[in-house]
N, C-alpha and C positions, 0 to 999 in steps of 0.2 A: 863534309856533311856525313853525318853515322847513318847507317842502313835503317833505323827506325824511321828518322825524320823523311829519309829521300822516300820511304814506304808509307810514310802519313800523306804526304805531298801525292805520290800518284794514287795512291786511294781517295783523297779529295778531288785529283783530277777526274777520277774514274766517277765518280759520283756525281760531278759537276755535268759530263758528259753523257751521264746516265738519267740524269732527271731533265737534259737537252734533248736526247732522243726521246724519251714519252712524252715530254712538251710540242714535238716535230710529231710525232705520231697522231694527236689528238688537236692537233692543226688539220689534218687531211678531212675528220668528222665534219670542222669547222667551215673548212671549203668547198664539201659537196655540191651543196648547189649554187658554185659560182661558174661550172662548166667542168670540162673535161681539160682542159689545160690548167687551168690551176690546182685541180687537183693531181695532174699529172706532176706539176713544180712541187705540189706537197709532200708528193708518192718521193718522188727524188732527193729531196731536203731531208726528208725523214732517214730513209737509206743512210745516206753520208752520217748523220748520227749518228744510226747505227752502227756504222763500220768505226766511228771514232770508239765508242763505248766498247766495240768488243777488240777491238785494238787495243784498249789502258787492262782489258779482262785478260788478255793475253799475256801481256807485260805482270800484270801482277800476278795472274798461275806459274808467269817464269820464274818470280821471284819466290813461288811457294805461300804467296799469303791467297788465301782460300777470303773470298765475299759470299756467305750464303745468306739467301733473301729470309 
């Protein structure tokens, strides 16, 4: 596998992951008035997204390829 494609492939991850955690982010608005534990589960959910997404952002600042919004 040439370094383009393995760099297309985690850039799609990274994206995939990234449009997962604002999807998990905007679950929490969703949940507010189901109580305090469910939005605690949202608060949680969302996080791990997030830590995915800036994990694939890491990986590809290693490899030198720049995502600017």
């Amino acid at each position: 596998m040439n370094p383009s494609v393995a760099h297309a492939k985690l850039i799609a991850t990274f994206r995939k992951a990234e449009a997962e955690a604002a999807h998990k982010f905007g679950l929490i608005k969703a949940v507010e008035n189901k109580g305090l534990k469910a939005i605690q589960a949202a608060v949680e959910t969302a996080a791990k997204a997030a830590k995915r997404r800036d994990s694939y952002a890491k990986k590809l600042n290693s490899l030198g390829v720049s995502l600017k919004d």
